[in-house]
Each structure stands twice: as C-alpha cells, then as structure tokens.
mmCIF file as gemmi writes it, N, C-alpha and C atoms, coordinates in Angstrom:
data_model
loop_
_atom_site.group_PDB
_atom_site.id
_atom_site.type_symbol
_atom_site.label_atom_id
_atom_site.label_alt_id
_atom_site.label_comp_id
_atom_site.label_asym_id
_atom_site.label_entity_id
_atom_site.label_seq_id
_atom_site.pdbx_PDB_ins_code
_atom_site.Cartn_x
_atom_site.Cartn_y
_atom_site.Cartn_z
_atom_site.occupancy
_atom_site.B_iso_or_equiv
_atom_site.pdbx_formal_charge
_atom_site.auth_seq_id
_atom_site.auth_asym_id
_atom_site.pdbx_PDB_model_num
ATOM 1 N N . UNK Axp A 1 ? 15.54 -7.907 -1.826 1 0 ? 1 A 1
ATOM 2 C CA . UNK Axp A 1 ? 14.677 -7.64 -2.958 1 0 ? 1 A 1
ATOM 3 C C . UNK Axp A 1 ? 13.772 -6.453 -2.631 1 0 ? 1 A 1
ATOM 4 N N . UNK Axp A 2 ? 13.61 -5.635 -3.317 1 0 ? 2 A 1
ATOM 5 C CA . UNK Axp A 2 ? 12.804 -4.307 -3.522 1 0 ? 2 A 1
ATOM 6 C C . UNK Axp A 2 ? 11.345 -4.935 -3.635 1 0 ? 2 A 1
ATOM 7 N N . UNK Axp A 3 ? 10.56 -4.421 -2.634 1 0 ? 3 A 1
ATOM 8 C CA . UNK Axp A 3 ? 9.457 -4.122 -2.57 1 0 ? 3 A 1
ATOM 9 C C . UNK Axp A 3 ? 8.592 -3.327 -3.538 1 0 ? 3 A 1
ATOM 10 N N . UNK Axp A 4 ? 7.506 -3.816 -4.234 1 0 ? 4 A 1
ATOM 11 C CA . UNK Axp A 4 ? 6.473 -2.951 -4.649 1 0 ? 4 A 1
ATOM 12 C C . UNK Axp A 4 ? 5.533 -2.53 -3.977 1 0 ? 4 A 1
ATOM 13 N N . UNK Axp A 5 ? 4.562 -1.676 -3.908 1 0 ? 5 A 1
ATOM 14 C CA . UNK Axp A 5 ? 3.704 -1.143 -3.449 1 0 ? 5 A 1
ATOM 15 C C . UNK Axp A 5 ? 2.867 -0.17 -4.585 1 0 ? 5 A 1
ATOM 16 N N . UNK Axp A 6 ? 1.701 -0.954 -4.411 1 0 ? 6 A 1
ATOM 17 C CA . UNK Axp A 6 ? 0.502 0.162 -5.11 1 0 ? 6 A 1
ATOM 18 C C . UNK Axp A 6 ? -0.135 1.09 -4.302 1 0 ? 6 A 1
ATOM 19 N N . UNK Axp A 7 ? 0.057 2.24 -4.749 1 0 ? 7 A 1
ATOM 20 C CA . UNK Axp A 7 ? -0.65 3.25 -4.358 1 0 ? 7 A 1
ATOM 21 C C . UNK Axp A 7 ? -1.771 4.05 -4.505 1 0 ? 7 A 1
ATOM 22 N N . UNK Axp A 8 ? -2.52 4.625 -4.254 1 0 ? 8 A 1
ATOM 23 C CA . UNK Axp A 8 ? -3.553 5.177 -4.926 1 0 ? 8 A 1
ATOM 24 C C . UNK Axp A 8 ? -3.38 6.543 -5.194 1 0 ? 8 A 1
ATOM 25 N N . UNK Axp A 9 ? -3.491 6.979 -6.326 1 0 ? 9 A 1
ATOM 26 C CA . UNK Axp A 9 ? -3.123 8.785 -7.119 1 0 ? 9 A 1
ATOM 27 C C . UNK Axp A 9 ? -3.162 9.48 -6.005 1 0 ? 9 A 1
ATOM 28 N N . UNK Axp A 10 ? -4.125 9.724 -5.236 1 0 ? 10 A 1
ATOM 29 C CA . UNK Axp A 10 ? -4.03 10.659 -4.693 1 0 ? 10 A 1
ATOM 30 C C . UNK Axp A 10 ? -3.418 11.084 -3.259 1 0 ? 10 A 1
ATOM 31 N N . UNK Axp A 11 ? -2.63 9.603 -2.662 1 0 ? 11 A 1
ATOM 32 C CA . UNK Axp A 11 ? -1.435 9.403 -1.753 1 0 ? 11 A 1
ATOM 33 C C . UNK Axp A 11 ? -0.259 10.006 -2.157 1 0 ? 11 A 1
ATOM 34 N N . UNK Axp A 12 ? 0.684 11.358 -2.657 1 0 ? 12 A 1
ATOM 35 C CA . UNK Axp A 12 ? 1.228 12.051 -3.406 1 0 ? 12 A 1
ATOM 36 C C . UNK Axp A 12 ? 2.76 11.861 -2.428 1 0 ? 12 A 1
ATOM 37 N N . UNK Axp A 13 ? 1.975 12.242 -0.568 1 0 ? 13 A 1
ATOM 38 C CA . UNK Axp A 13 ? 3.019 12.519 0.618 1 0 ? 13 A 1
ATOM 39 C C . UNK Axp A 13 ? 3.733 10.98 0.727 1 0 ? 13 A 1
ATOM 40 N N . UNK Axp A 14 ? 2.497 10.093 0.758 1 0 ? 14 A 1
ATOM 41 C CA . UNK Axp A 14 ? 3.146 8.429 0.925 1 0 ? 14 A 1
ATOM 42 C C . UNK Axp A 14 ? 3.613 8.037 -0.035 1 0 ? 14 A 1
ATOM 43 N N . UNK Axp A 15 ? 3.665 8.147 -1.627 1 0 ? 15 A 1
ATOM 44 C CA . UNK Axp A 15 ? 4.179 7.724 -2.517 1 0 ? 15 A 1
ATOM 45 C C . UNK Axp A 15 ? 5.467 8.049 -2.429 1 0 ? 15 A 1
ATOM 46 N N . UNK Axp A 16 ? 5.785 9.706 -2.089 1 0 ? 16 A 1
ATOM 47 C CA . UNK Axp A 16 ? 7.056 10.272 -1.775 1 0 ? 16 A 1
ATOM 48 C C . UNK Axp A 16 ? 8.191 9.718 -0.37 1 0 ? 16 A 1
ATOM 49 N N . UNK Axp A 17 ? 7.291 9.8 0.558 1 0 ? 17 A 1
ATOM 50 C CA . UNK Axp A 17 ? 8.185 8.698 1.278 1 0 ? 17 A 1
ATOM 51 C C . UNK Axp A 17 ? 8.529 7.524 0.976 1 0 ? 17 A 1
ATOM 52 N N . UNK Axp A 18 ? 7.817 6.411 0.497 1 0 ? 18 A 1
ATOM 53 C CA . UNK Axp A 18 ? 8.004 5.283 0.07 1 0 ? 18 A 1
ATOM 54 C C . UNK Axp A 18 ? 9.667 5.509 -0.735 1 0 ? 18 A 1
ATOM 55 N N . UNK Axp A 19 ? 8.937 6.003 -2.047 1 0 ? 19 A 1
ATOM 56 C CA . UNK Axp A 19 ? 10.318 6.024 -2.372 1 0 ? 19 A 1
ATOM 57 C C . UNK Axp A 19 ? 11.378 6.515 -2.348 1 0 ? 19 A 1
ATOM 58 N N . UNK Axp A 20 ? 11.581 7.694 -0.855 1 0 ? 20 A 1
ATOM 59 C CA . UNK Axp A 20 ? 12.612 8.118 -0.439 1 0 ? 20 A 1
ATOM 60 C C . UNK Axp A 20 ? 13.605 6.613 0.507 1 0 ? 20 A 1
ATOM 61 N N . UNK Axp A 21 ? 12.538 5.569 1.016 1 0 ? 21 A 1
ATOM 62 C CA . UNK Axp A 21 ? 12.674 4.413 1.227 1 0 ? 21 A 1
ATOM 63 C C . UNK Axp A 21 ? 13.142 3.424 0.415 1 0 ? 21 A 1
ATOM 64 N N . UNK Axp A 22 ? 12.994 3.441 -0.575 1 0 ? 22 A 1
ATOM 65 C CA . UNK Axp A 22 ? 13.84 2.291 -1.293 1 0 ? 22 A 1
ATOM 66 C C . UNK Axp A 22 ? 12.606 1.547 -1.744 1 0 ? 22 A 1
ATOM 67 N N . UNK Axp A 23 ? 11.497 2.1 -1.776 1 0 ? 23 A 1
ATOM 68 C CA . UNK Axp A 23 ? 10.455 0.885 -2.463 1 0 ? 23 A 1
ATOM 69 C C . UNK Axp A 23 ? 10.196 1.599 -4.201 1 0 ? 23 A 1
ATOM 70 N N . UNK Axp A 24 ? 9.41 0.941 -4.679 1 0 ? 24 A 1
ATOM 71 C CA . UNK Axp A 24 ? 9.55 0.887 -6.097 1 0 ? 24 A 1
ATOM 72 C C . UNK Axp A 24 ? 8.259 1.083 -5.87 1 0 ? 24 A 1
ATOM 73 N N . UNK Axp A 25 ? 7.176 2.36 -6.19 1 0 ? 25 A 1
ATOM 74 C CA . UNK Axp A 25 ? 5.827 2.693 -6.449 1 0 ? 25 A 1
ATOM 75 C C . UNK Axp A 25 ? 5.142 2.256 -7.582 1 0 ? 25 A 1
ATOM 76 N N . UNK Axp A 26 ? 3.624 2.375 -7.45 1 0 ? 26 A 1
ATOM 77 C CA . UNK Axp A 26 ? 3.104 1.866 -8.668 1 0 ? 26 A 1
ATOM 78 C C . UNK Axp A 26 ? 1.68 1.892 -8.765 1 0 ? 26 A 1
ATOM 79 N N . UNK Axp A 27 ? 1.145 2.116 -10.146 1 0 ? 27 A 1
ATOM 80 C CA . UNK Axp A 27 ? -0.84 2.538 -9.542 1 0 ? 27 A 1
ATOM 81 C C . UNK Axp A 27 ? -1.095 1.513 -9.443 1 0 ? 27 A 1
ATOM 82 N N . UNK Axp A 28 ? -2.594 1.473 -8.917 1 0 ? 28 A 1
ATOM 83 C CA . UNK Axp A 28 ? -3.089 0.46 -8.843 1 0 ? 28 A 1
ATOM 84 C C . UNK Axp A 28 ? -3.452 -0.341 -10.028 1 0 ? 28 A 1
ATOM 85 N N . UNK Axp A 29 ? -3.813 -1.667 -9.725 1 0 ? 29 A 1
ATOM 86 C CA . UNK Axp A 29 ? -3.592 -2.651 -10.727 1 0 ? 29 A 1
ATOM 87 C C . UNK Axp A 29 ? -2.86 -2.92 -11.52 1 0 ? 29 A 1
ATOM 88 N N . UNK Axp A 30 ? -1.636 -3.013 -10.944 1 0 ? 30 A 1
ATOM 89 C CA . UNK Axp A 30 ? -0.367 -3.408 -11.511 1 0 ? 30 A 1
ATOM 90 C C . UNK Axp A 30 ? -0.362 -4.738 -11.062 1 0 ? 30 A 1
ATOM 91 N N . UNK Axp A 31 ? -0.503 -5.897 -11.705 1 0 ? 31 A 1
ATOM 92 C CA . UNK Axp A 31 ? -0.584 -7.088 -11.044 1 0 ? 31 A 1
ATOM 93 C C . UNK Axp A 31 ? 0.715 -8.067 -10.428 1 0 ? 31 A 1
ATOM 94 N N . UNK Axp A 32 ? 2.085 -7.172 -10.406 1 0 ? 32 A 1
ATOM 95 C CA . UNK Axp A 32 ? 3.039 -7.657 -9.293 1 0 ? 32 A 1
ATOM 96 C C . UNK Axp A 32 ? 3.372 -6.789 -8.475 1 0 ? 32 A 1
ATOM 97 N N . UNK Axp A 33 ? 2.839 -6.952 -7.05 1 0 ? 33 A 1
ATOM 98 C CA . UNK Axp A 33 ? 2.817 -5.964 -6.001 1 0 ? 33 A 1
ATOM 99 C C . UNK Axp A 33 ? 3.184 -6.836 -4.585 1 0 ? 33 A 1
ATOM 100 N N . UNK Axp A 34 ? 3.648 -5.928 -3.86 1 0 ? 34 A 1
ATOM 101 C CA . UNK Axp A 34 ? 3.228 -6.892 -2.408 1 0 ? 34 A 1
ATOM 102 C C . UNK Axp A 34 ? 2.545 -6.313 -1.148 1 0 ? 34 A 1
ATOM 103 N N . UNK Axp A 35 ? 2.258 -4.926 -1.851 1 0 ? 35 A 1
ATOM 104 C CA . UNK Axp A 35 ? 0.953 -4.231 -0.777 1 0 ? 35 A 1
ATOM 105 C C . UNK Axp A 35 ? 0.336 -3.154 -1.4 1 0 ? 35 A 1
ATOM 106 N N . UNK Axp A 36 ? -0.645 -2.89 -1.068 1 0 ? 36 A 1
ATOM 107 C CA . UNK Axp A 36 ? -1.563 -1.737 -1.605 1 0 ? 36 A 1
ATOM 108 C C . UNK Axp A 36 ? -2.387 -0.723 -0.3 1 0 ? 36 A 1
ATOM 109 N N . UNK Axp A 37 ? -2.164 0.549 -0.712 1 0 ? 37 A 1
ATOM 110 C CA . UNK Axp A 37 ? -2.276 1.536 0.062 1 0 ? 37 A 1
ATOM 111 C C . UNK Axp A 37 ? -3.722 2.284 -0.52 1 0 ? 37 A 1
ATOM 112 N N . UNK Axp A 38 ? -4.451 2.662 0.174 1 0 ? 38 A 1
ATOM 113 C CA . UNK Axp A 38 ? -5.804 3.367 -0.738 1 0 ? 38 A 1
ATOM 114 C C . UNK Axp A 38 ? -5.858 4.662 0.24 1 0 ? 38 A 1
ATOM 115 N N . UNK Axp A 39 ? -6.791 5.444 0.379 1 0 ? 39 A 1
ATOM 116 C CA . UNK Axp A 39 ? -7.169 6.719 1.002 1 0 ? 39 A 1
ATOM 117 C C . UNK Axp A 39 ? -8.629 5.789 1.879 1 0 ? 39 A 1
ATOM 118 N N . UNK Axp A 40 ? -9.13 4.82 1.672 1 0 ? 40 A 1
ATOM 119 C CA . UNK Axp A 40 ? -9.931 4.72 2.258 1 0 ? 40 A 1
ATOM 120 C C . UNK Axp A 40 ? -10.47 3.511 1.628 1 0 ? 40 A 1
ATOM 121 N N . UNK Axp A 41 ? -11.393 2.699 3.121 1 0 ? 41 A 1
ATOM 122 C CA . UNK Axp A 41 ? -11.825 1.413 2.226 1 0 ? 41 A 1
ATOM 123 C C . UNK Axp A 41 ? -12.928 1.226 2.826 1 0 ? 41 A 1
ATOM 124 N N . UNK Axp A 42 ? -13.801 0.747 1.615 1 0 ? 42 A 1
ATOM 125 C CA . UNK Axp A 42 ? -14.895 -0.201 2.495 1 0 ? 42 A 1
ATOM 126 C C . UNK Axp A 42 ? -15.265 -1.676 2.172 1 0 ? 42 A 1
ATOM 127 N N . UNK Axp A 43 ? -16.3 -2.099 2.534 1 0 ? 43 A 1
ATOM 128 C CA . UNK Axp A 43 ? -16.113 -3.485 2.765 1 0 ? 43 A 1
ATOM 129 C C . UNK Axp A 43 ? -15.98 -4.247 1.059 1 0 ? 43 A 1
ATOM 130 N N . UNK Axp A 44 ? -16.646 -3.88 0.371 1 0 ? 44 A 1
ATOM 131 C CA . UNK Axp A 44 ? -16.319 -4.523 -0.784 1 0 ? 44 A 1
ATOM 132 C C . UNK Axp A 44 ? -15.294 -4.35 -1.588 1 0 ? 44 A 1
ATOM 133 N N . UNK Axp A 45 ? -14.216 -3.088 -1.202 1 0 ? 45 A 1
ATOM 134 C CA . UNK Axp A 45 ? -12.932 -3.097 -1.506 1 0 ? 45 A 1
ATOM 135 C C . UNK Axp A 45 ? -12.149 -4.342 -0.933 1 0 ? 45 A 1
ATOM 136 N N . UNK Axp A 46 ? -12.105 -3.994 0.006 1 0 ? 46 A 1
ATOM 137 C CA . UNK Axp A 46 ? -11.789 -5.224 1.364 1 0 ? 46 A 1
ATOM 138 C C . UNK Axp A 46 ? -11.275 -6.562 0.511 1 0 ? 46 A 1
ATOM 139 N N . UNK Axp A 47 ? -12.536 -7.368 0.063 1 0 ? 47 A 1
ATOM 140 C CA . UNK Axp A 47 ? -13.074 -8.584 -0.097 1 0 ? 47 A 1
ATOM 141 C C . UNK Axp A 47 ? -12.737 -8.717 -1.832 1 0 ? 47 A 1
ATOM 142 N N . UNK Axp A 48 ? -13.2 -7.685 -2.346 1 0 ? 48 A 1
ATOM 143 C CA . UNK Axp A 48 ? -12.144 -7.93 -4.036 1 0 ? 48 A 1
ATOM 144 C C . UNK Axp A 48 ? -10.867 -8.157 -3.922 1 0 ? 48 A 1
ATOM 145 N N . UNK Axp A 49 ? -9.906 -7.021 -3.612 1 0 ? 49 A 1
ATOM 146 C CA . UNK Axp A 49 ? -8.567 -7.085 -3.028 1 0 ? 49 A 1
ATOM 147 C C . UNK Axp A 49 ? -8.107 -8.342 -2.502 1 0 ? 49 A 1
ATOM 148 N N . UNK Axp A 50 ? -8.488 -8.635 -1.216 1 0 ? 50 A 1
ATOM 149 C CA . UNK Axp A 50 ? -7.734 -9.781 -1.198 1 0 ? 50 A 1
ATOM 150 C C . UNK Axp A 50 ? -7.787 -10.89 -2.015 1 0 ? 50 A 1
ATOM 151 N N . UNK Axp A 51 ? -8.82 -11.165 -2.439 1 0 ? 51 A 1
ATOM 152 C CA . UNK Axp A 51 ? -8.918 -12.389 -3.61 1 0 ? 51 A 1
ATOM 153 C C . UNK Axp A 51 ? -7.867 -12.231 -4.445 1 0 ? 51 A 1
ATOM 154 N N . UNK Axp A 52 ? -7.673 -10.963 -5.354 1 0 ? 52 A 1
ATOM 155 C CA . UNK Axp A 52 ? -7.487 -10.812 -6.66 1 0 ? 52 A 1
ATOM 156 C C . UNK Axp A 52 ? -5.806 -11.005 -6.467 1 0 ? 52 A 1
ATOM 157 N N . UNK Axp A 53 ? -5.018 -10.125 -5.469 1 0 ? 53 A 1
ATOM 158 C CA . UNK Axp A 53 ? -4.033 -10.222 -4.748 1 0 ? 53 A 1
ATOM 159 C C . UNK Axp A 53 ? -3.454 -10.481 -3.612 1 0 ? 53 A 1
ATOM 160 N N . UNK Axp A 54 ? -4.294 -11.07 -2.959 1 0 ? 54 A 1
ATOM 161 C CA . UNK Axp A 54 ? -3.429 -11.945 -1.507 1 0 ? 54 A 1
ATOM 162 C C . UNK Axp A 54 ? -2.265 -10.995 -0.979 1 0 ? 54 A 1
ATOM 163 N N . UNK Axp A 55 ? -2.37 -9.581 -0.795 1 0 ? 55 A 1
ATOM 164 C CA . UNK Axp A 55 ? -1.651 -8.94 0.024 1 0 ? 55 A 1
ATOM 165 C C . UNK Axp A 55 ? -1.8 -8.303 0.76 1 0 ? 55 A 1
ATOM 166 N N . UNK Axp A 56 ? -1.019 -7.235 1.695 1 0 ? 56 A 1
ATOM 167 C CA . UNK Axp A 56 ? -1.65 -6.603 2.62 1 0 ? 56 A 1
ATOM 168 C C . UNK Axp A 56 ? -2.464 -5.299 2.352 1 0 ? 56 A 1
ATOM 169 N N . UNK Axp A 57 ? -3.61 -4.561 2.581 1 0 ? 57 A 1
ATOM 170 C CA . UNK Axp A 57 ? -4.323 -3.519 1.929 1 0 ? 57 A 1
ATOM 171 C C . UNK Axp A 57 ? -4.246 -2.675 3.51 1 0 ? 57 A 1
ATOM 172 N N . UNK Axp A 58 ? -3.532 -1.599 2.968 1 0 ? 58 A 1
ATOM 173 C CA . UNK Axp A 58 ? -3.469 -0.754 3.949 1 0 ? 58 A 1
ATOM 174 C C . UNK Axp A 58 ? -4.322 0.482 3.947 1 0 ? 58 A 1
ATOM 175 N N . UNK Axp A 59 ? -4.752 1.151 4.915 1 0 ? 59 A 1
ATOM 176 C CA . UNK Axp A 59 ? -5.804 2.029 4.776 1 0 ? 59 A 1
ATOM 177 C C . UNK Axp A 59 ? -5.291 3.5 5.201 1 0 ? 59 A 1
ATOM 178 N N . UNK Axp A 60 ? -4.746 4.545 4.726 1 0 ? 60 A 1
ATOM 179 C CA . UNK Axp A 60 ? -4.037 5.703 4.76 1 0 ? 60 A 1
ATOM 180 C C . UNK Axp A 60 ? -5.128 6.775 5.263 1 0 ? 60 A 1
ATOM 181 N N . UNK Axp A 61 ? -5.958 6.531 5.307 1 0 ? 61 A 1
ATOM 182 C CA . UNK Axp A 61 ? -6.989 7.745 5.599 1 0 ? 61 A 1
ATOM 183 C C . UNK Axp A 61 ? -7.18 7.775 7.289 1 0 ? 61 A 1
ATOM 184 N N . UNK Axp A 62 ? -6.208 9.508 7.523 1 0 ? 62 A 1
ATOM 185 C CA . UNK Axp A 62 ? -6.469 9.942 9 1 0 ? 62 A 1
ATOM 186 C C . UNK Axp A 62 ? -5.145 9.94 9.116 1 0 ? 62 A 1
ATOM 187 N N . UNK Axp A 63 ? -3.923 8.976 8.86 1 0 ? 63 A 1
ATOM 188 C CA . UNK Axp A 63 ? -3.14 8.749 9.217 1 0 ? 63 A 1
ATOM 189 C C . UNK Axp A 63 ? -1.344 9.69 8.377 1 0 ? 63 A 1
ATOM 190 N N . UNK Axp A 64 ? -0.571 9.75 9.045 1 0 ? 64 A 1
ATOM 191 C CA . UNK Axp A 64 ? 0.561 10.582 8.648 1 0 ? 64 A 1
ATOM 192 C C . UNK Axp A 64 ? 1.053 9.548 7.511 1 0 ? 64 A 1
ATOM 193 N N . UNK Axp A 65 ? 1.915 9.86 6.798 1 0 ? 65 A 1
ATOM 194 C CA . UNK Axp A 65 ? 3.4 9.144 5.701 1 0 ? 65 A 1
ATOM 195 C C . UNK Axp A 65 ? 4.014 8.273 6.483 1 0 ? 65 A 1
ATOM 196 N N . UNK Axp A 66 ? 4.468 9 7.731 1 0 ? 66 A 1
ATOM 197 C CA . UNK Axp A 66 ? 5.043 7.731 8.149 1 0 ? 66 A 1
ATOM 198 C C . UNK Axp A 66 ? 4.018 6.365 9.269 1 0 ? 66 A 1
ATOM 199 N N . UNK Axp A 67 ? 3.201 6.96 9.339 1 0 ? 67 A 1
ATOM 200 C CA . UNK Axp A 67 ? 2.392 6.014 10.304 1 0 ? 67 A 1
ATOM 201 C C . UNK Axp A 67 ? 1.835 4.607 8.899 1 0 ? 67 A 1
ATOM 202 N N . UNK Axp A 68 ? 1.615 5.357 7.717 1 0 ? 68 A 1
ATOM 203 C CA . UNK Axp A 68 ? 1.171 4.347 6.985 1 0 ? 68 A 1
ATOM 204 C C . UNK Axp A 68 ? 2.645 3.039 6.559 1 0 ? 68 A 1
ATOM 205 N N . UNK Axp A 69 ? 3.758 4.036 6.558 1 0 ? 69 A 1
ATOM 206 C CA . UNK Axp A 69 ? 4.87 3.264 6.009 1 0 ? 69 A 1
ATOM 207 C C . UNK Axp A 69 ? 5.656 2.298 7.243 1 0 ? 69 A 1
ATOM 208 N N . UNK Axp A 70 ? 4.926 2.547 8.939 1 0 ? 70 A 1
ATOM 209 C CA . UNK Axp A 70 ? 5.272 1.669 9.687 1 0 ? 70 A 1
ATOM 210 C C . UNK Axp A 70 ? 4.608 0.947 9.26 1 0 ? 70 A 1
ATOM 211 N N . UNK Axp A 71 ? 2.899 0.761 9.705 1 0 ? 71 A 1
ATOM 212 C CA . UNK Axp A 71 ? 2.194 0.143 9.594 1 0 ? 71 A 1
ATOM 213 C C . UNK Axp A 71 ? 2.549 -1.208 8.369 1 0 ? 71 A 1
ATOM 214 N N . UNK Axp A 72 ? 2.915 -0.425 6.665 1 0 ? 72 A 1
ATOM 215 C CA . UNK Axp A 72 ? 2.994 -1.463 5.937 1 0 ? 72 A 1
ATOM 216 C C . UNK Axp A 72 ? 4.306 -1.716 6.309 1 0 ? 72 A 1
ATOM 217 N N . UNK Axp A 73 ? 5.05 -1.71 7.261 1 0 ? 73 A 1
ATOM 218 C CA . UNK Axp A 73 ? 6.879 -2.327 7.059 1 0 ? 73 A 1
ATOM 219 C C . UNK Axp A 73 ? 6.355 -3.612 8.429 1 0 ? 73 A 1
ATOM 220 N N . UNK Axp A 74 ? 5.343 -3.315 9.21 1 0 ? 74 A 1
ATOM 221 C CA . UNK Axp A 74 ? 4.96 -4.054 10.182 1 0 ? 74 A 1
ATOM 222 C C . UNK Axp A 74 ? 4.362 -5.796 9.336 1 0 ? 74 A 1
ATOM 223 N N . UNK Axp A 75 ? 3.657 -5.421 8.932 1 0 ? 75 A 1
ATOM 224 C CA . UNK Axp A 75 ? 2.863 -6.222 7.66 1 0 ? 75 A 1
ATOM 225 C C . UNK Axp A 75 ? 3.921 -6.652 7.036 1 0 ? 75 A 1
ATOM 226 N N . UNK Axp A 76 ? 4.022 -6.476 6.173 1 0 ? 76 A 1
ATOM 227 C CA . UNK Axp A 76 ? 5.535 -6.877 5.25 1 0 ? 76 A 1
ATOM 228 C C . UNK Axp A 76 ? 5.959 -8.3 6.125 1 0 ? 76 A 1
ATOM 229 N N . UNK Axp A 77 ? 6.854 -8.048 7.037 1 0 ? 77 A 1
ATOM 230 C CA . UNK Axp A 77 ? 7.254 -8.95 8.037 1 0 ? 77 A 1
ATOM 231 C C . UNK Axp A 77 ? 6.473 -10.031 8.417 1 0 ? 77 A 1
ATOM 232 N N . UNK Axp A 78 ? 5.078 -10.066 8.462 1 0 ? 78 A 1
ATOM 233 C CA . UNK Axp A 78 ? 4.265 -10.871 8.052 1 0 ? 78 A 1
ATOM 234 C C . UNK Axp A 78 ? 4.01 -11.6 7.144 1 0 ? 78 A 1
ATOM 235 N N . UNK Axp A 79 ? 4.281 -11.277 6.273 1 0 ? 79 A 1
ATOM 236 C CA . UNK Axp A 79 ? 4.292 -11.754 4.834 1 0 ? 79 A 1
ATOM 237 C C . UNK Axp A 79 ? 5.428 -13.058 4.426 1 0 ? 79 A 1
C-alpha cells in the first residue's frame, strides 16, 4: 500500500523525491496521511500534531531530500 505523506509548500526538493519514490504527496491537512514533514517545528506544533494525527512529524530543516526520506522510511517501520 502507497504511503501518504504531508508536506509543507515550501519542501519543493523533498516533495520531488518522495514522489520519485513511489509515495503519494499532499498539503498539509489532508486528514489521511501517515507522516508529515514541515521546514521546522516548535513545541506547540509538536503537541497539536500528534493529537490531531497520531503520526510521525518529521523535521526537514538543515537536513538533505534524502536524509529526510531515510529518516521518514526509518519511522514508517515503526509504525
């Protein structure tokens, strides 16, 4: 089954890998997802997020396309 992932607009490089990957992209607040990617978080992102969706929230800021798309394939597996 194909993976969703929300992204945030301005992740353009990770959206593009993703779906050179086989995942199915999507903005945020799309309410069937199974991870969400932002440019950056702080604590009250954090703490909404998981409530609202119980998934993994990955944090892209600093990091390459593919370091974020290990990171969430690491997670995933968790899931």
């Amino acid at each position: 089954m194909t993976k969703t992932i929300a992204v945030e607009d301005s992740l353009t490089p990770i959206k593009r890998t993703l779906e050179s990957r086989g995942y199915n992209v999507t903005r945020m607040g799309d309410p069937k997802i199974d991870a969400i990617i932002v440019s950056g978080i702080d604590d009250d992102f954090m703490g909404m997020e998981d409530v609202i969706h119980n998934v993994p929230v990955i944090n892209a800021q600093g990091k390459s396309a593919e370091d974020v798309v290990a990171e969430l394939e690491d997670k995933l597996i968790l899931v």
